[in-house]
MIDREN-619188 format. One record per residue (C-alpha): x, y, z negated; residue number from 1; residue in three letters. Coordinates in nm, 2 decimals, padded with zeros to 4 digits. Last residue first. Example, Ala and Ser with C-alpha at 12.3 -4.5 7.8 and 13.67 -1.06 7.14 Angstrom:
% MIDREN-619188
atom X=01.37&Y=-00.11&Z=-00.71&resi=2&resn=SER
atom X=01.23&Y=-00.45&Z=-00.78&resi=1&resn=ALA
% end
This chain:
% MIDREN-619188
atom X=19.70&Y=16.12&Z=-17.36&resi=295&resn=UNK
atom X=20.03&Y=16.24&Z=-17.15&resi=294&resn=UNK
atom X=20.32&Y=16.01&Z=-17.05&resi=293&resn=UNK
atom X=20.34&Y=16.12&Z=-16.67&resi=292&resn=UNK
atom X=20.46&Y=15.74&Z=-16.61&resi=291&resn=UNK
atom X=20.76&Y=15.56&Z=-16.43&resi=290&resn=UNK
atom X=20.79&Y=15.18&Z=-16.48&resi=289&resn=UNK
atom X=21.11&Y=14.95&Z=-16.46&resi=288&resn=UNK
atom X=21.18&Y=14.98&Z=-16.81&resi=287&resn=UNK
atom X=20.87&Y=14.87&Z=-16.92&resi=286&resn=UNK
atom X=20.95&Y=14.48&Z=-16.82&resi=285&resn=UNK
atom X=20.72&Y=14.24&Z=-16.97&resi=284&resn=UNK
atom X=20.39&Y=14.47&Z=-16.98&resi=283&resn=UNK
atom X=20.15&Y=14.32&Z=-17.17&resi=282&resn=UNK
atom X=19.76&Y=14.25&Z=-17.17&resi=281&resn=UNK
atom X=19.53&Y=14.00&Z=-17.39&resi=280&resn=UNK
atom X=19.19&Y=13.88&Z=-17.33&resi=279&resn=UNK
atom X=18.99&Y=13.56&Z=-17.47&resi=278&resn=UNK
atom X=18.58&Y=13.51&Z=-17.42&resi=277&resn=UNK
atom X=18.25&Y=13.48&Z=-17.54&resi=276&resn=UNK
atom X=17.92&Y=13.57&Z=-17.42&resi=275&resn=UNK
atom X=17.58&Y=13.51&Z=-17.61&resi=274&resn=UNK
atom X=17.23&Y=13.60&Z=-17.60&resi=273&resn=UNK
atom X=16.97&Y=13.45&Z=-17.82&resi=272&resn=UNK
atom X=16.57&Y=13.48&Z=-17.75&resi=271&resn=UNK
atom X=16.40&Y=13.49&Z=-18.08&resi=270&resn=UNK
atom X=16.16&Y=13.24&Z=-18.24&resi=269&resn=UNK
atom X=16.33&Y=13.20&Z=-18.57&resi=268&resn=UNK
atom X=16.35&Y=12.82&Z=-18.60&resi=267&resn=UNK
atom X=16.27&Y=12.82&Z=-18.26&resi=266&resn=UNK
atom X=16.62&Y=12.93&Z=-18.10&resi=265&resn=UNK
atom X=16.52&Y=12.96&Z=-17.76&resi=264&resn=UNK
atom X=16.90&Y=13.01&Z=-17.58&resi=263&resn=UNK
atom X=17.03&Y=13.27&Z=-17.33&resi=262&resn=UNK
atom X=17.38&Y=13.26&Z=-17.21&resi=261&resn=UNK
atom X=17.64&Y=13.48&Z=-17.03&resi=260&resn=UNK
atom X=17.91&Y=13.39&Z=-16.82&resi=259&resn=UNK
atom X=18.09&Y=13.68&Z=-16.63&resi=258&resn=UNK
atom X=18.35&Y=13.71&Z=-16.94&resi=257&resn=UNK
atom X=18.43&Y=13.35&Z=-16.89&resi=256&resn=UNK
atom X=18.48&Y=13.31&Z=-16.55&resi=255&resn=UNK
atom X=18.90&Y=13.37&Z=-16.59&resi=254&resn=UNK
atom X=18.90&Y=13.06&Z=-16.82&resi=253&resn=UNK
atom X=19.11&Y=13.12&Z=-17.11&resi=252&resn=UNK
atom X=19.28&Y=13.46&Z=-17.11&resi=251&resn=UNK
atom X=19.61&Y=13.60&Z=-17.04&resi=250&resn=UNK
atom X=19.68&Y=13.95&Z=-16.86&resi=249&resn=UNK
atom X=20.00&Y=14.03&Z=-16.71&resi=248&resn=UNK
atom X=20.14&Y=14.36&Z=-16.61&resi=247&resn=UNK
atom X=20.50&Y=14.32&Z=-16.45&resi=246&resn=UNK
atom X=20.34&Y=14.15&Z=-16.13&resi=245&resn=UNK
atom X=20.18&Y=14.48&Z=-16.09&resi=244&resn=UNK
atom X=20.54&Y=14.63&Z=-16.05&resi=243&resn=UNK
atom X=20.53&Y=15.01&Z=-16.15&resi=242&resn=UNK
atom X=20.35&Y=15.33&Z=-16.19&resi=241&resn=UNK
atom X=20.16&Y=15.53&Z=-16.47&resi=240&resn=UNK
atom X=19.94&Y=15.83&Z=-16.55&resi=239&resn=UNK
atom X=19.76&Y=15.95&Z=-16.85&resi=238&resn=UNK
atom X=19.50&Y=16.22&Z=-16.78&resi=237&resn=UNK
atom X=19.29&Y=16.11&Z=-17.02&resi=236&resn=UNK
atom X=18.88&Y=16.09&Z=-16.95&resi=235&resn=UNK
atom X=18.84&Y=15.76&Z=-16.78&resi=234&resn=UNK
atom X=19.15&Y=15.59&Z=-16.81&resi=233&resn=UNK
atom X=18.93&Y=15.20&Z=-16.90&resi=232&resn=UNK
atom X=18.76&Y=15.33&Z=-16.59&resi=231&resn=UNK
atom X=19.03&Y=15.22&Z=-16.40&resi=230&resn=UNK
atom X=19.16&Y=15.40&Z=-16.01&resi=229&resn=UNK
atom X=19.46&Y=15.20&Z=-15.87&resi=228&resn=UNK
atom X=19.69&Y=15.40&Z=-15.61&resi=227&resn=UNK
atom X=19.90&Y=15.13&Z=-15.45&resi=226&resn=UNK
atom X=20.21&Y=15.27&Z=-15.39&resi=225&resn=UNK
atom X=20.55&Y=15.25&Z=-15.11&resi=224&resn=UNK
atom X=20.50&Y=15.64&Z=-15.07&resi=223&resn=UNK
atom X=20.50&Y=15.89&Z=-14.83&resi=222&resn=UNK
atom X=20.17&Y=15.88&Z=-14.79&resi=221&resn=UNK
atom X=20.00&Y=15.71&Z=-15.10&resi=220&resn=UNK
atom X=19.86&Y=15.39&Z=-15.01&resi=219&resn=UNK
atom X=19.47&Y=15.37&Z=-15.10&resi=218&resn=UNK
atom X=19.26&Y=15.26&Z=-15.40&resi=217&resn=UNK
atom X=18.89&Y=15.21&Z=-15.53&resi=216&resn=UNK
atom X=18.72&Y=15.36&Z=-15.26&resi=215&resn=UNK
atom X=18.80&Y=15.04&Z=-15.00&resi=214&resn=UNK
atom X=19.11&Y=15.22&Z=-14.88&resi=213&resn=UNK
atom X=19.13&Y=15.61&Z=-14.76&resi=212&resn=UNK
atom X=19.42&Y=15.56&Z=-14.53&resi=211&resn=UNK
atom X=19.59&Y=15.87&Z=-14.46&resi=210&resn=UNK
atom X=19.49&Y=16.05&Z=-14.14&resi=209&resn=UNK
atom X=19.38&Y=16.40&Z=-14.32&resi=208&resn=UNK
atom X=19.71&Y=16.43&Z=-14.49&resi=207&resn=UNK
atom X=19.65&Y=16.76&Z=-14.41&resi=206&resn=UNK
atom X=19.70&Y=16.93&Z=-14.79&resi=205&resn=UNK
atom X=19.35&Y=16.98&Z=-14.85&resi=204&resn=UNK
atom X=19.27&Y=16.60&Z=-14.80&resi=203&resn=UNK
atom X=19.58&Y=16.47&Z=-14.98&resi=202&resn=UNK
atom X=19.46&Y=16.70&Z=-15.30&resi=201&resn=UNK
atom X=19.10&Y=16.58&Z=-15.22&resi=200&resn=UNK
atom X=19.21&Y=16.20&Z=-15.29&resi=199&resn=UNK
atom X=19.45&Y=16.30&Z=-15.57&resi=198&resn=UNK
atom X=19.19&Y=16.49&Z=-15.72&resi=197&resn=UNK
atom X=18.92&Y=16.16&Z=-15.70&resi=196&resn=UNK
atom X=19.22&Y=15.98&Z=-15.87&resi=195&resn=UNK
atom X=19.24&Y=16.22&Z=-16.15&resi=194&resn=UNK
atom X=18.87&Y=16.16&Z=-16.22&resi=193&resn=UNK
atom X=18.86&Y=15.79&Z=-16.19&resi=192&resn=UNK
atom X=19.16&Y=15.75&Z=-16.40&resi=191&resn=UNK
atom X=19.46&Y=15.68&Z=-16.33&resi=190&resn=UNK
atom X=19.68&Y=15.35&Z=-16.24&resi=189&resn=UNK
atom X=20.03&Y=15.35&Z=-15.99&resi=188&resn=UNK
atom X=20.04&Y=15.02&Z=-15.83&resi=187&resn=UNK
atom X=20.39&Y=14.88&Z=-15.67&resi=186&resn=UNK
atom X=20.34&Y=14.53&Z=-15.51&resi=185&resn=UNK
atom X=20.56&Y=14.54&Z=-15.22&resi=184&resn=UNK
atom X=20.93&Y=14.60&Z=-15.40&resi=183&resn=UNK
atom X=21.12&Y=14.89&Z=-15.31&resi=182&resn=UNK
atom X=21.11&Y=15.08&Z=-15.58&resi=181&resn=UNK
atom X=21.22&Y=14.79&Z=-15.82&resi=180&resn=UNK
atom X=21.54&Y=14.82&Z=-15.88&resi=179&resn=UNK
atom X=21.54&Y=15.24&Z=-15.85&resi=178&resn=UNK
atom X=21.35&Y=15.18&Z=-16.16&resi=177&resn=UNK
atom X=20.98&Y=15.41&Z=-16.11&resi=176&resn=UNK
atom X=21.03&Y=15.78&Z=-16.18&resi=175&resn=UNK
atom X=21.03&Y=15.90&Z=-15.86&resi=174&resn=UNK
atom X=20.66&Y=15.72&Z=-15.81&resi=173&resn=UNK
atom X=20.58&Y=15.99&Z=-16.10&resi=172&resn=UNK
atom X=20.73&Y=16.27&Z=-15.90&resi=171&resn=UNK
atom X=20.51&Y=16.17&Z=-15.63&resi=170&resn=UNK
atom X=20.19&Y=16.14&Z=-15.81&resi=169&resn=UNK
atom X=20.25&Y=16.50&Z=-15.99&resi=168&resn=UNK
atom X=20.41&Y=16.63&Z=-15.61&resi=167&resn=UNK
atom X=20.00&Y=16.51&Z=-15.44&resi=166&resn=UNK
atom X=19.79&Y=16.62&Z=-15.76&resi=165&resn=UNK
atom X=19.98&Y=16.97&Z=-15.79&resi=164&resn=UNK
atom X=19.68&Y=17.22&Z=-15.61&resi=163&resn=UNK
atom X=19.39&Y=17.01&Z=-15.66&resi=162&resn=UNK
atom X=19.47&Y=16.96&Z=-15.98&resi=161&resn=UNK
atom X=19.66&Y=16.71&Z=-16.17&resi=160&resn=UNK
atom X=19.74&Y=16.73&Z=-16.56&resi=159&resn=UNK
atom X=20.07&Y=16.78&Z=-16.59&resi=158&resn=UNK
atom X=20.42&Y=16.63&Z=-16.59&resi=157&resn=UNK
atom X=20.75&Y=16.82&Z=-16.48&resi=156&resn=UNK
atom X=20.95&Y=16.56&Z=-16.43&resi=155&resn=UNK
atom X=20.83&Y=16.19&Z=-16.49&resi=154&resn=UNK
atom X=20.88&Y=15.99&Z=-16.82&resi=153&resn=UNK
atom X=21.12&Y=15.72&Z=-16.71&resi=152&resn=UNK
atom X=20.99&Y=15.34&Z=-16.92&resi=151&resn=UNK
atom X=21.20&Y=15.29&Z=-17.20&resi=150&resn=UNK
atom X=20.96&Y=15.16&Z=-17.49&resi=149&resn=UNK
atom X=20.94&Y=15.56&Z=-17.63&resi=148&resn=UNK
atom X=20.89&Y=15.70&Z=-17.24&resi=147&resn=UNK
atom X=20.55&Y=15.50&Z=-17.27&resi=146&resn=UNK
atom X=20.45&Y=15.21&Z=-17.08&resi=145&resn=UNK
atom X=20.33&Y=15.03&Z=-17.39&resi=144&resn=UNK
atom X=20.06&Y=15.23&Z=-17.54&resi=143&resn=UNK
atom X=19.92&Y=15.26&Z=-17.20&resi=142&resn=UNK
atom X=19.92&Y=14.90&Z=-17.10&resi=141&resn=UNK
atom X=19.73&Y=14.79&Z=-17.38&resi=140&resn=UNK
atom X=19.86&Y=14.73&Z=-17.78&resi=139&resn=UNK
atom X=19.64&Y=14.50&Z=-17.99&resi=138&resn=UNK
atom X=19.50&Y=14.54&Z=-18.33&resi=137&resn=UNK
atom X=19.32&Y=14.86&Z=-18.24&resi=136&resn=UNK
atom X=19.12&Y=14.74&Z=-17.94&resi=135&resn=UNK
atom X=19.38&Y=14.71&Z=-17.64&resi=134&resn=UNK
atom X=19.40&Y=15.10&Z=-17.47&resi=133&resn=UNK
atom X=19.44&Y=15.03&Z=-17.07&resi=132&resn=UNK
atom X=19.36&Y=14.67&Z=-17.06&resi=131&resn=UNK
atom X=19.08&Y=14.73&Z=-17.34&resi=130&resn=UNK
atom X=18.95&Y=14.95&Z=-17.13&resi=129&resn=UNK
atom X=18.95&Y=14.74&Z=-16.86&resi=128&resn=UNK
atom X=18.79&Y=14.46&Z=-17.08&resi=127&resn=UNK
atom X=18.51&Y=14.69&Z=-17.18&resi=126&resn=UNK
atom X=18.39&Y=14.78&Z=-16.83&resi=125&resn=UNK
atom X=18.37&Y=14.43&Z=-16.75&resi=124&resn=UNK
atom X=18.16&Y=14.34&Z=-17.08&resi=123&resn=UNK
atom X=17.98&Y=14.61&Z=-16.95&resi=122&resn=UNK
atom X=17.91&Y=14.48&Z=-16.60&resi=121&resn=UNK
atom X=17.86&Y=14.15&Z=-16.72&resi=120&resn=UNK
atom X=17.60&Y=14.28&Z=-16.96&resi=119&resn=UNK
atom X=17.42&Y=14.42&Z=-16.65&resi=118&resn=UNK
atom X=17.38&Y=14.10&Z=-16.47&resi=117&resn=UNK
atom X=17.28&Y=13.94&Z=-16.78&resi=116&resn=UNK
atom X=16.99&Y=14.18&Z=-16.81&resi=115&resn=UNK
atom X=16.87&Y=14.16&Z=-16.49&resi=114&resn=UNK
atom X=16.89&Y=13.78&Z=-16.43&resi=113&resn=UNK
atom X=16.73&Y=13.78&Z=-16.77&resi=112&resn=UNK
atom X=16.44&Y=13.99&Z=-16.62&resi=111&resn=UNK
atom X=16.15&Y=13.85&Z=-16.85&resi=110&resn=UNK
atom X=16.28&Y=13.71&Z=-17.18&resi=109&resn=UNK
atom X=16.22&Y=13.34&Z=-17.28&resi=108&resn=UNK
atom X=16.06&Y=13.10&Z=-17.52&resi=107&resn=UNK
atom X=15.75&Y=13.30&Z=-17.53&resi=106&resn=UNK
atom X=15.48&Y=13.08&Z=-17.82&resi=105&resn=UNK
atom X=15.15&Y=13.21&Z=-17.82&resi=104&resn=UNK
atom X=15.11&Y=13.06&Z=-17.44&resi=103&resn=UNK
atom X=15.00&Y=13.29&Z=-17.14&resi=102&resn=UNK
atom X=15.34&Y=13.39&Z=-17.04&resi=101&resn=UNK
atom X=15.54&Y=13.74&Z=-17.04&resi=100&resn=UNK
atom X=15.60&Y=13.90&Z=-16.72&resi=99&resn=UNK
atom X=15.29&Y=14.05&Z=-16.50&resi=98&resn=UNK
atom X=14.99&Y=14.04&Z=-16.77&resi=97&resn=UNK
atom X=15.20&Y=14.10&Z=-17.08&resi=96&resn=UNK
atom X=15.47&Y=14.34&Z=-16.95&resi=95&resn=UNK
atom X=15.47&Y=14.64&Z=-17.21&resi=94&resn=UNK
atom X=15.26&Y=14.52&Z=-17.49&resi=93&resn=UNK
atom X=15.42&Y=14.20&Z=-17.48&resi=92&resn=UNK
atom X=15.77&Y=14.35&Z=-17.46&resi=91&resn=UNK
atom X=15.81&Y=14.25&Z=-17.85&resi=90&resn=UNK
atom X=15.69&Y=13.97&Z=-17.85&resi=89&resn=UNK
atom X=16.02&Y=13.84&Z=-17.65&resi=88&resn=UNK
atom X=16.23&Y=13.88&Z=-17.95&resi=87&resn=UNK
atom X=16.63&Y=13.97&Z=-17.81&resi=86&resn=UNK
atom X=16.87&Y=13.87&Z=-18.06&resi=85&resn=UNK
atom X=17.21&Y=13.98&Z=-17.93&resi=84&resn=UNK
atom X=17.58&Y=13.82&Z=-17.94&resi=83&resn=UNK
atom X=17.86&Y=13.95&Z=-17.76&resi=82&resn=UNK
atom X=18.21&Y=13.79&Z=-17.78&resi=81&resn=UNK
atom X=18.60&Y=13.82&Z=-17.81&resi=80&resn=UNK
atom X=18.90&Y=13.62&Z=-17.87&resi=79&resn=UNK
atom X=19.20&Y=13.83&Z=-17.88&resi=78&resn=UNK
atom X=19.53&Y=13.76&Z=-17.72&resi=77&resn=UNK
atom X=19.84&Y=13.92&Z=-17.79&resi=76&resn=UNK
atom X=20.13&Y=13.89&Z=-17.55&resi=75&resn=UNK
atom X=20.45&Y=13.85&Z=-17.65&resi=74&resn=UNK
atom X=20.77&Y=13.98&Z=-17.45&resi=73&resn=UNK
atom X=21.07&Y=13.75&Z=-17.45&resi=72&resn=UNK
atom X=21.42&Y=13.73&Z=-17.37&resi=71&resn=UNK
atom X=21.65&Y=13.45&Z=-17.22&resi=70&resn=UNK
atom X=22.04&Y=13.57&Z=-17.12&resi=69&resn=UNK
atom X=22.26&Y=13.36&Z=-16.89&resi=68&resn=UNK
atom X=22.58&Y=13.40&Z=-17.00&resi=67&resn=UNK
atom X=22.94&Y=13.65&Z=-16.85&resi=66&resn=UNK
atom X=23.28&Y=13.43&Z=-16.81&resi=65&resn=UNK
atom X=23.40&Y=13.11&Z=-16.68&resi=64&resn=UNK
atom X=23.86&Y=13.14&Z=-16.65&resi=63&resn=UNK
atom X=23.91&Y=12.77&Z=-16.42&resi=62&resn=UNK
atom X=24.21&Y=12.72&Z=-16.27&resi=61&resn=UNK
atom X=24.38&Y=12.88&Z=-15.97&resi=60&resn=UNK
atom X=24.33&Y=13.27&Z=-15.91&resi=59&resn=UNK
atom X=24.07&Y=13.43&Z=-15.68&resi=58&resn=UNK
atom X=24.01&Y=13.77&Z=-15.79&resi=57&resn=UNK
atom X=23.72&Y=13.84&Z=-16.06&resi=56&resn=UNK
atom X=23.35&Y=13.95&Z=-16.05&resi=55&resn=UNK
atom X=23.15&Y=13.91&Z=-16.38&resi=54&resn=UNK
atom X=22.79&Y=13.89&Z=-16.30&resi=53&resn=UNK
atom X=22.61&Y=13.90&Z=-16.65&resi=52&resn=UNK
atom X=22.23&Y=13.76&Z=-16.64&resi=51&resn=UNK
atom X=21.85&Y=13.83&Z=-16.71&resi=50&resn=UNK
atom X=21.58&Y=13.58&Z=-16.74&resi=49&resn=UNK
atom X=21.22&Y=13.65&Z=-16.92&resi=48&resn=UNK
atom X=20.98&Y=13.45&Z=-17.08&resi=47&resn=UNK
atom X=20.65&Y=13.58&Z=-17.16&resi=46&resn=UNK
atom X=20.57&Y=13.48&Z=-17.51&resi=45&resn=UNK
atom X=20.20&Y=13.42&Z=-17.56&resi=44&resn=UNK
atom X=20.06&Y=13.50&Z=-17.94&resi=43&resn=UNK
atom X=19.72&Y=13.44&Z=-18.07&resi=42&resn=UNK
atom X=19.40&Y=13.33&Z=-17.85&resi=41&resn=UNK
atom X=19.47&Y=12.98&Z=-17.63&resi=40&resn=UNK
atom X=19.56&Y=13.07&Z=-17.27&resi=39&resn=UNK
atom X=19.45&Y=12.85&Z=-16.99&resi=38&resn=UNK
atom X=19.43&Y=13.17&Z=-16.76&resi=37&resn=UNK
atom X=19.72&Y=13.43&Z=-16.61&resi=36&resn=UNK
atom X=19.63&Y=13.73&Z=-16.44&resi=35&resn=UNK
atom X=19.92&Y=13.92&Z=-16.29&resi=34&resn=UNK
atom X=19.79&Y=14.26&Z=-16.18&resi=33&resn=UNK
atom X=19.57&Y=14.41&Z=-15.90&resi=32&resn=UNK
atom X=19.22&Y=14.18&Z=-15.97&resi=31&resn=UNK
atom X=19.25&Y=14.33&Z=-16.33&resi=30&resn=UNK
atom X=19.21&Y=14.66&Z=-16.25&resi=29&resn=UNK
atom X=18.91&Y=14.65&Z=-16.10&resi=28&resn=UNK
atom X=18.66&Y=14.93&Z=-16.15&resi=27&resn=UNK
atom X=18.28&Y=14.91&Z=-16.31&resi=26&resn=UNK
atom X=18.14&Y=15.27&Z=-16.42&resi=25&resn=UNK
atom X=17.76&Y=15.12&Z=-16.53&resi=24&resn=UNK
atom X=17.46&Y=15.25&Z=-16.41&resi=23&resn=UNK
atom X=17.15&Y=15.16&Z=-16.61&resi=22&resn=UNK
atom X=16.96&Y=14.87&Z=-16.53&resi=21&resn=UNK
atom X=16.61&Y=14.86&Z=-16.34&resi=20&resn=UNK
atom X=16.36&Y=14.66&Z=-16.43&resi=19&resn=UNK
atom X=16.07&Y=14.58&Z=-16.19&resi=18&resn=UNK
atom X=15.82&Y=14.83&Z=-16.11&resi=17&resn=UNK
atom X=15.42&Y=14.74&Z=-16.12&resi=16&resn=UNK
atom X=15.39&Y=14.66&Z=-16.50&resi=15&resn=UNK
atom X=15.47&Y=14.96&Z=-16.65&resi=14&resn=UNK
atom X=15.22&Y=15.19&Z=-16.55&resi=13&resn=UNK
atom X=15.18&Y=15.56&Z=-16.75&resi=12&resn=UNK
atom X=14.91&Y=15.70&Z=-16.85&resi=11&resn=UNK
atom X=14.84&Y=15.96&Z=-17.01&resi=10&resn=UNK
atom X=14.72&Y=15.94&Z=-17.36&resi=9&resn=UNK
atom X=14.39&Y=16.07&Z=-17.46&resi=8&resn=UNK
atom X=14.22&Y=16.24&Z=-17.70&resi=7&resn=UNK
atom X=14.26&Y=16.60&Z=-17.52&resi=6&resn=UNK
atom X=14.08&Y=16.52&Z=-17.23&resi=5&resn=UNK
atom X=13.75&Y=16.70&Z=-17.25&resi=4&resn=UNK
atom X=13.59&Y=16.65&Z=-16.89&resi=3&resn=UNK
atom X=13.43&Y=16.99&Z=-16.79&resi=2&resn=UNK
atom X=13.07&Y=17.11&Z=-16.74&resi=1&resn=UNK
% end
């Protein structure tokens, strides 16, 4: 005699695990540049100072020449924001005995800490992307440090491999404004991928004592760099290098994207989340920068 099965469902437990979020590629590029808050949304001007130096022989009297010059490069800022509706009797099927309380009415959503936690993470992910490529209204960093808005496109520019990665990097740091290669806050930004050659490329080639940083950057031998990885290049093998202090962000509070809110709104008996915040990039000197300029 055997057991006839075929009615059933397997089983499957949901109660006894707790939630686990989905990975999320999270990078830092905006700890590395200049991040300026108090910023209302719409146009910033950065102010910028330049200057004639007119030399002359020592002569009696008094012959002034050359000006002080005042520029400006704008930065647009966007307010932004999530908003969900999340209905708590929905999960009560799922997590009824272990999560969701006795009562009729839920007023909350089990794992908020886990859910929030992971909506930081994407709204994370979003704002580097939106560093790197704005959101169609606004220019990022990519769209601006082109060899179009002045900055030096790079000799001999490709995609890197493990067998180019280390001269592609270093012809790009070439490229930087001999004014500013010297200065101590050089980054050069890539994607995830391309940095992971560069890594290996360094690796294959001996430079097996090199500093391999945190994960998320290292000094490039031979170089006075930063490399920076960003998600917000993942997938484009775009490539660029200059002053960080010449990329600045503006935004309201800087806590603002990592604050996210839940709210029992009765009248419709959902769970509301919301985050809201400002973000807006620019680059206030592009000649100084050196970039592969591909997509």
């Amino acid at each position: 005699m055997a057991f006839d099965l075929t009615a059933l469902t397997a089983y499957t437990d949901e109660n006894s695990l707790d939630l686990i979020a989905k990975a999320v590629l999270n990078t830092d590029l905006m700890g590395e540049i200049d991040l300026r808050s108090g910023l209302s949304a719409g146009t910033v001007a950065i102010n910028l100072m330049d200057g004639d130096l007119n030399v002359a022989d020592l002569a009696c009297g008094w012959n002034p020449s050359g000006d002080v010059n005042f520029t400006q490069t704008d930065i647009v800022i966007r307010d932004k924001q999530v908003k969900q509706d999340l209905c708590p009797d929905q999960l009560r099927d799922y997590w009824l005995s272990q999560r969701m309380s006795a009562g009729a009415n839920q007023e909350s959503v089990p794992f908020e800490e886990v859910i929030a936690d992971y909506y930081v993470k994407r709204i994370s992910k979003y704002n580097e992307s939106f560093l790197i490529s704005g959101d169609g209204t606004a220019t990022g960093i990519k769209d601006q440090v082109t060899g179009a808005n002045g900055a030096t496109v790079s000799a001999n520019p490709a995609a890197f491999t493990l067998a180019n990665a280390v001269d592609q990097a270093l012809n790009i740091f070439d490229a930087v404004n001999e004014a500013s290669k010297d200065r101590e806050d050089l980054i050069m930004i890539m994607s995830p991928a391309a940095f992971n050659v560069l890594r290996r490329s360094l690796v294959a080639q001996n430079y097996y004592h090199y500093d391999q940083g945190d994960g998320r950057s290292f000094e490039l031998p031979g170089a006075n760099v930063k490399v920076v990885k960003t998600s917000g290049l993942t997938g484009s093998d775009y490539v660029a290098c200059g002053p960080a202090s010449m990329i600045v962000a503006g935004t309201g509070l800087t806590d603002d994207s990592s604050t996210i809110d839940f709210f029992y709104d009765k009248g419709q008996q959902i769970v509301k989340m919301i985050s809201k915040w400002r973000l807006g990039v620019a680059v206030s000197q592009v000649d100084q920068f050196g970039t592969n300029g591909l997509a």
